[in-house]
N, C-alpha and C positions, 0 to 999 in steps of 0.2 A: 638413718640406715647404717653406717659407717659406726655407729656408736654400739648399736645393738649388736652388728658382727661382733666390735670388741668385747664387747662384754659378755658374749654369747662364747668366746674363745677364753676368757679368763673366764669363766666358771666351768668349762672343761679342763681347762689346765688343774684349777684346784680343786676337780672330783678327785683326778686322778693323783694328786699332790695329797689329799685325807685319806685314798684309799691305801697308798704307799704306806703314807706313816703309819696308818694301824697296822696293815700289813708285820710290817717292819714289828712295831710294840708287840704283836704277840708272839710274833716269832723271838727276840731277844727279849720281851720285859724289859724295858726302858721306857722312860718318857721324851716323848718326839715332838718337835715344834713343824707348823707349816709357817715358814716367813718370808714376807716380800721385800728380796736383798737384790738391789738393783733390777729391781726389770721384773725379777723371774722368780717360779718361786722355788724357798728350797725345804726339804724337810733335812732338819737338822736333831740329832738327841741331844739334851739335855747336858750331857758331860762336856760336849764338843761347844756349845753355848758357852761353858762358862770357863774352858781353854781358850777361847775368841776373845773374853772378857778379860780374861789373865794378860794375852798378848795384844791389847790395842784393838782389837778391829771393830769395835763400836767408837763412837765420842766418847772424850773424857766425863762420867760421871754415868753412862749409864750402868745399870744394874739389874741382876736376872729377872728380878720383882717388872722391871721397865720391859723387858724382854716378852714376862710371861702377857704383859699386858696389852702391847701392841701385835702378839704371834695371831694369826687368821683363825690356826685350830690347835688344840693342846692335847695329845693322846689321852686316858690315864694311866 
């Protein structure tokens, strides 16, 4: 029972986390990530991904390709 709440509360969190980032994509045309960054999720663009990348905030060796692969949903 306790399993289904959660899981029933993380598939609202990430309606509302795809409906953002399209949201967002058509208003600016950018490409949007939905990614689960501690805990929670975040919609992130693309540019700001690979600022994160420049200053450290992934492990040593990941890469946007690593990024695009594990992100939940990817605008276009």
């Amino acid at each position: 029972m306790i399993n289904k709440i959660k899981r029933y509360i993380f598939a609202w969190r990430y309606r509302r986390a795809v409906r953002r980032a399209n949201r967002l994509s058509a208003m600016f045309g950018i490409k949007y990530y939905v990614l689960n960054i501690g805990g929670s999720l975040r919609v992130i663009p693309k540019r700001n991904v690979k600022d994160m990348l420049r200053h450290h905030c992934f492990r040593k060796g990941v890469k946007i390709e690593d990024i695009e692969r594990i992100a939940l949903f990817i605008t276009n």
